[in-house]
N, C-alpha and C positions, 0 to 999 in steps of 0.2 A: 584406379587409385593414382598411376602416374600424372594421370589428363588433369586430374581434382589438383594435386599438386603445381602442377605448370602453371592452374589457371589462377589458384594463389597465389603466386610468387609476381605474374605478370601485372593481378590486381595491387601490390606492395608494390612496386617498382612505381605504378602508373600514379598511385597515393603520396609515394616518395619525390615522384617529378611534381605534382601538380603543388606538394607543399613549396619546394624551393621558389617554384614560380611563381607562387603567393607570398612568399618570404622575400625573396628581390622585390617584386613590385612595393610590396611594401617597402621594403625600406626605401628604394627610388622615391616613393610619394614623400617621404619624410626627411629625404636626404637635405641638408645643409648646406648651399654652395655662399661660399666665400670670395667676390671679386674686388680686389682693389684696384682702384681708377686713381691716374696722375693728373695734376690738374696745373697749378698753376701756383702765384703766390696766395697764403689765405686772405689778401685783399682783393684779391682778383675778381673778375666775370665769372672766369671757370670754377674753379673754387667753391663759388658758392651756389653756381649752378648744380654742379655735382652733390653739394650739401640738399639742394629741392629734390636731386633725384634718389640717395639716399631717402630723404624723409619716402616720400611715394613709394618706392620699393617693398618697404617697413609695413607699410599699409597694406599693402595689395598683395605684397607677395614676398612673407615672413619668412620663406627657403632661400632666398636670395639675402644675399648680408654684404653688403657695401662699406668698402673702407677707402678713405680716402686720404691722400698724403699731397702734402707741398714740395714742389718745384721750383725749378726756375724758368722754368717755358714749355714748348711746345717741341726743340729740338731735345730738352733732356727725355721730357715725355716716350718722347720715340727709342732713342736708347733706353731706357727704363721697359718699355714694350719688346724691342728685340731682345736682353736679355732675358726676356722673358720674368722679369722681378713684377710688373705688373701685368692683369690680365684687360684693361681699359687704359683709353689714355684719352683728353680731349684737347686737340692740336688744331692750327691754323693751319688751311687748306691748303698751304704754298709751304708747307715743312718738306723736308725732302723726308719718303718711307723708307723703310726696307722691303726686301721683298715678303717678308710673310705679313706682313698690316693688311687689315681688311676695314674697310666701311661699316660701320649702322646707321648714321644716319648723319645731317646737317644740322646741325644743333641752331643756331644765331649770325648774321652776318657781322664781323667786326670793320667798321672804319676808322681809316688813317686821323690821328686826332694832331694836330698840330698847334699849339698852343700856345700863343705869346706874349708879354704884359704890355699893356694899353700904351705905353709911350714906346714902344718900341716901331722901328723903320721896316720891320720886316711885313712883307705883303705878299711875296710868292717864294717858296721853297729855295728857287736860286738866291736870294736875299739872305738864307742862313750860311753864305759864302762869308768866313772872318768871325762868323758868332759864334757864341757859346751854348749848348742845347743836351739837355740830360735826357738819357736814353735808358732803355730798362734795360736788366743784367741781362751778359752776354750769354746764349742760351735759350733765350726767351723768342717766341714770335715776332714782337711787337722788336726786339734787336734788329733781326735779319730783316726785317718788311722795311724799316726805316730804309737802309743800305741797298734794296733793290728802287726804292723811290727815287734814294742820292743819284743814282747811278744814269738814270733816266734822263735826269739834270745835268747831267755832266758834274756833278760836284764827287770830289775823292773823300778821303779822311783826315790829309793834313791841311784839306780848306776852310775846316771849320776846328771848332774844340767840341770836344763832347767826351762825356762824364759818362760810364755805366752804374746805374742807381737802380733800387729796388724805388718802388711805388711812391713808398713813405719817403725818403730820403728825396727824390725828384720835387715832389712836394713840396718841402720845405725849403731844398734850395731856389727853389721858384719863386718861395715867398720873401726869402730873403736877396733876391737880386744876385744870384750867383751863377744863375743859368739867365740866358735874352728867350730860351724857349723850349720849352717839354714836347716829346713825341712818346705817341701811345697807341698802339692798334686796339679798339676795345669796340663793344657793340653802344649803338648810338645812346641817346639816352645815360648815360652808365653816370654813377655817385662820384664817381672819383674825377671825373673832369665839371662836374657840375659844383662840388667841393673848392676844385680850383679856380671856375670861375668867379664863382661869386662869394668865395670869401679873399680871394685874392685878385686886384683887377687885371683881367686878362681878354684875351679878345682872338678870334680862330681864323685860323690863313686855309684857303681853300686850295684842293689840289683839283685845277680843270683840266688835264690832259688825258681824262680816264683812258677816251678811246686809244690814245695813241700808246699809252701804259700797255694796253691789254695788248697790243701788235705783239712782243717779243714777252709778256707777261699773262698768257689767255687765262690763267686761273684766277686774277685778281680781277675784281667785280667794280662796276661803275657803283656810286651810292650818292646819295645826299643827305645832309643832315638839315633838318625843315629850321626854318628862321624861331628864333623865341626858345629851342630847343632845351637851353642851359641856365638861361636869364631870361625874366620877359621883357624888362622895362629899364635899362635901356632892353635891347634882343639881343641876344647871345645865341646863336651865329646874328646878324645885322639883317639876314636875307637866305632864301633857300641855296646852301652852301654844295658846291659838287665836290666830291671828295671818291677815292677807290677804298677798296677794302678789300679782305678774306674772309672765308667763312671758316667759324670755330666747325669741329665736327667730332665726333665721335667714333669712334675707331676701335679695333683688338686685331689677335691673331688669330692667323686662319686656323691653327690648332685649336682653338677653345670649340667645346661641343657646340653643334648647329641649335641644341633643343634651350641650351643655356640661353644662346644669345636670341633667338625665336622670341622666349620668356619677355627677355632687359627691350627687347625693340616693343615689342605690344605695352609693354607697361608704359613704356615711352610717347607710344600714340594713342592710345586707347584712356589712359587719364591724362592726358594734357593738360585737359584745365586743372587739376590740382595740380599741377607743374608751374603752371601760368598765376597761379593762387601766389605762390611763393617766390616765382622768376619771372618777370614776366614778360622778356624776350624770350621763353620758351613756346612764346605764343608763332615765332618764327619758324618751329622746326619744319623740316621739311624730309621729302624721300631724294636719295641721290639721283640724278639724271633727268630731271622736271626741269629743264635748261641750266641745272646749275651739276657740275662735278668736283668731285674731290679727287682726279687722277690716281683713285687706288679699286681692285673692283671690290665687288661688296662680298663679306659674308653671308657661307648657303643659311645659317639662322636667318638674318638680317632680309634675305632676299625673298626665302618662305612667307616669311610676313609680309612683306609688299604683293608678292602674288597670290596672295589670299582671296582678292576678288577677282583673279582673270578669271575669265570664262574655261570653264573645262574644256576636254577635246570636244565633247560631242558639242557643246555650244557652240564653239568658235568654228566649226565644221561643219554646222549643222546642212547649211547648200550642199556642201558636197555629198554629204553624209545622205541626205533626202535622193541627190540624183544617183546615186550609187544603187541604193536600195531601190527605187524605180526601174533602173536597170535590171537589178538583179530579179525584181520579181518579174520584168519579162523575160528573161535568160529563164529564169525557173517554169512559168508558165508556157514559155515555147517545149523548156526539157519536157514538162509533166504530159504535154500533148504530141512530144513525138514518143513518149515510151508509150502513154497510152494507147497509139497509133502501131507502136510495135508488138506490143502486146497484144492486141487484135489481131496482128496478121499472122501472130507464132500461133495463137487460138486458133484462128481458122485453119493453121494447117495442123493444126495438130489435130482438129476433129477432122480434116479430112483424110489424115493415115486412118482414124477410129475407123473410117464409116468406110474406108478401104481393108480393113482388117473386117470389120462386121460382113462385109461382101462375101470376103471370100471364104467364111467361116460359112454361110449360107452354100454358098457352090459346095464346098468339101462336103458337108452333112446330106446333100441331094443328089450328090453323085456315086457309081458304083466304079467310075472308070478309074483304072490304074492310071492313064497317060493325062487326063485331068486332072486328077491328085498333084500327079507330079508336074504339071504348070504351075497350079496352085501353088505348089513349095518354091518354084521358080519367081512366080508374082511374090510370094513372102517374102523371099528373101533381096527382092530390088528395093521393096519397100523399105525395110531393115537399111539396107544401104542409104538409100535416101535419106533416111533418120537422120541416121550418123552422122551424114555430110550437113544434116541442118544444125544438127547439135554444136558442129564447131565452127560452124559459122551463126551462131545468137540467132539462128532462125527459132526454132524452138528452145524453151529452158528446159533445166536438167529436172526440173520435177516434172515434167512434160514425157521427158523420156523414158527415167521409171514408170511412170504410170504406162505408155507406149511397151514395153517389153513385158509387162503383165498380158497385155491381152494381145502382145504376140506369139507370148508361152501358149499362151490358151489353141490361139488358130493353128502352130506348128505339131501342138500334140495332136486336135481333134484330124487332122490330117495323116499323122502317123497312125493314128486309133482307126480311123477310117481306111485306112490302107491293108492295117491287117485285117479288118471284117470281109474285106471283098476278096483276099488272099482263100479266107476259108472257106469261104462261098465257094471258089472253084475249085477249092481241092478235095473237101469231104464228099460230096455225092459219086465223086469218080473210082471209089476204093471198095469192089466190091469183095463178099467174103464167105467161103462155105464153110461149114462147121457140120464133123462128122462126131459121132460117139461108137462105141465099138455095141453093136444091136442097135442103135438109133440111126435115122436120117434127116436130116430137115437143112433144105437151102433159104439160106438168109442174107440178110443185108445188115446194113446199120439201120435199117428204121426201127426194125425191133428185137426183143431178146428171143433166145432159143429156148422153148421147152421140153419137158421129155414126154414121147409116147406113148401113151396109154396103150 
């Protein structure tokens, strides 16, 4: 009745774990993650990037819930990120991190857009030495990347004038003559410098010192913007334009679950083309470290998914793995033929105790002599010795040896048994005996019994 009991109780436990365990997984399948991503202004690149990746999300994978908020750049982004108020943020590659930012991926390359109206003198970057030139609010990517270009140039801040303006406000002062020229980090292609050029006349200064840029600047990327880009006719750039740039990219903290971001990365590469449907510099994304880096390392989600198609160990091993196993099966095939080698030769001795025991089992049974006996015991017991000394040395095995002291039992007793038959053999015939009765006589032996006389 106790055992009956026990064995209830441990089936109700076993019932009680497997439900919770179907109860979490459930709920994990159905759970609701909420990630907000920092972007930029809502006229932005980013901005409305994040808006394609939103929409996709939505589609494919309705546990994920995407919210997105306006900025002022890529520096608030990151503070916004360290304080942990957001869990995504999409930054230009040259922001400075903190240390908990991790990677997902390389979203679009942005380049330096330099922008100036058709009757203006300016022709290379030093030329905006005395001029006037609207810059995006301070904060923003497209601020700081300006101020590492100046810097290159030799030019400071009190050699020129410049204005910090949102998008709109640049725009208009450009249209109105207030600014001799706009600067923008954006991806090529983009509405808001095509806006400006051809609804206002304007015409693009090229920056050609990439290489020399990238000497003390290695994360800012050579680019060109191809001729006809903006305008066709006249062409707006004139000719295939060299210009640097950063890559926008996509980022979190290393805190946020691996399985989270694993999810946001594959939706990411796996529908693309609806991404590209909607953005369609999303057709640029890329995986980090393909010659291009974003100086932060990546998230374990983010990384899980890029090593999705390496080779397992045994693939990427498989040489060595084959020479190993070759080895191994001669190691093994040598072992199997030296034990079956060993084995043979504890066999052979071990029937050759047998058929030395069988021996001297025959001598004992065909002999009457006591001083043969006793060799015989003398021979047993070398043998016995012998054993022993095989036994601990792996000469013979231990099931060897029981079986051996069986039919050493055997030859030690027929020995002892044969010792006393030949003992009575000499003693009974020498005891002779008279036997009188009081009126009877009769001499006798042991052969037979006495009777009385008649």
């Amino acid at each position: 009745m106790q055992g009956r009991k026990i064995v209830i109780s441990i089936a109700l436990l076993s019932l009680v774990a497997f439900g919770g365990f179907a109860w979490r997984l459930a709920k994990e399948n159905h759970r609701v993650i909420h990630l907000t991503v920092a972007t930029g202004n809502k006229t932005g690149e980013a901005y409305r990037f994040a808006q394609a990746m939103q929409q996709v999300i939505a589609r494919h994978q309705p546990q994920i819930q995407l919210n997105i908020i306006e900025t002022n750049g890529s520096l608030e982004n990151m503070q916004l990120l360290e304080k942990r108020k957001v869990e995504l943020a999409i930054v230009q590659s040259d922001t400075p991190a903190p240390a908990s930012a991790r990677a997902i991926s390389l979203l679009y390359p942005e380049l330096f857009h330099l922008v100036v109206s058709q009757k203006s003198a300016i022709q290379s970057v030093p030329d905006l030495k005395g001029k006037r030139i609207a810059l995006m609010p301070k904060g923003s990517g497209s601020f700081d990347a300006f101020w590492l270009l100046a810097k290159h140039y030799n030019l400071k801040p009190n050699d020129l004038q410049y204005v910090a303006l949102s998008p709109e406000k640049a725009l208009l002062a450009f249209k109105k003559g207030e600014v001799d020229a706009v600067f923008r980090s954006l991806p090529v292609g983009n509405r808001w410098t095509r806006e400006l050029i051809q609804t206002i006349p304007g015409r693009m200064v090229p920056i050609d010192q990439a290489a020399a840029i990238r000497i003390s600047l290695p994360y800012l990327e050579e680019g060109t913007i191809p001729k006809g880009t903006y305008k066709a006719d006249p062409p707006v750039p004139s000719q295939n334009m060299p210009v640097v740039g950063v890559g926008a990219a996509l980022i979190t903290r290393q805190d946020i679950e691996p399985k989270i971001i694993r999810s946001l990365t594959t939706i990411i590469y796996e529908y693309r083309h609806d991404l590209v449907k909607l953005e369609p510099k999303a057709a640029t994304i890329s995986q980090p470290g393909v010659g291009q880096s974003l100086g932060l390392p990546l998230h374990p989600g983010a990384q899980a998914y890029y090593d999705r198609e390496k080779p397992d160990f045994l693939s990427s091993n498989a040489d060595v793995l084959a020479l190993l196993i070759s080895m191994g099966s001669l190691v093994a095939s040598w072992i199997f033929s030296w034990r079956s080698r060993l084995l043979a030769k504890q066999k052979n001795r071990f029937d050759k105790y047998n058929l030395d025991i069988l021996d001297i089992l025959e001598q004992a049974r065909n002999t009457c002599n006591l001083e043969q006996l006793e060799q015989l015991r003398q021979n047993l017991f070398e043998i016995f010795r012998k054993v022993v000394e095989d036994l601990d040395n792996d000469r013979i095995t231990q099931e060897s040896f029981q079986s051996f002291t069986f039919a050493w039992e055997v030859a030690i007793n027929t020995i002892r048994h044969r010792e006393t038959m030949v003992l009575n053999l000499q003693v009974l015939p020498a005891i002779p005996a008279r036997v009188s009765f009081p009126g009877l006589t009769r001499e006798s032996g042991l052969e037979g019994s006495p009777s009385p006389d008649r």
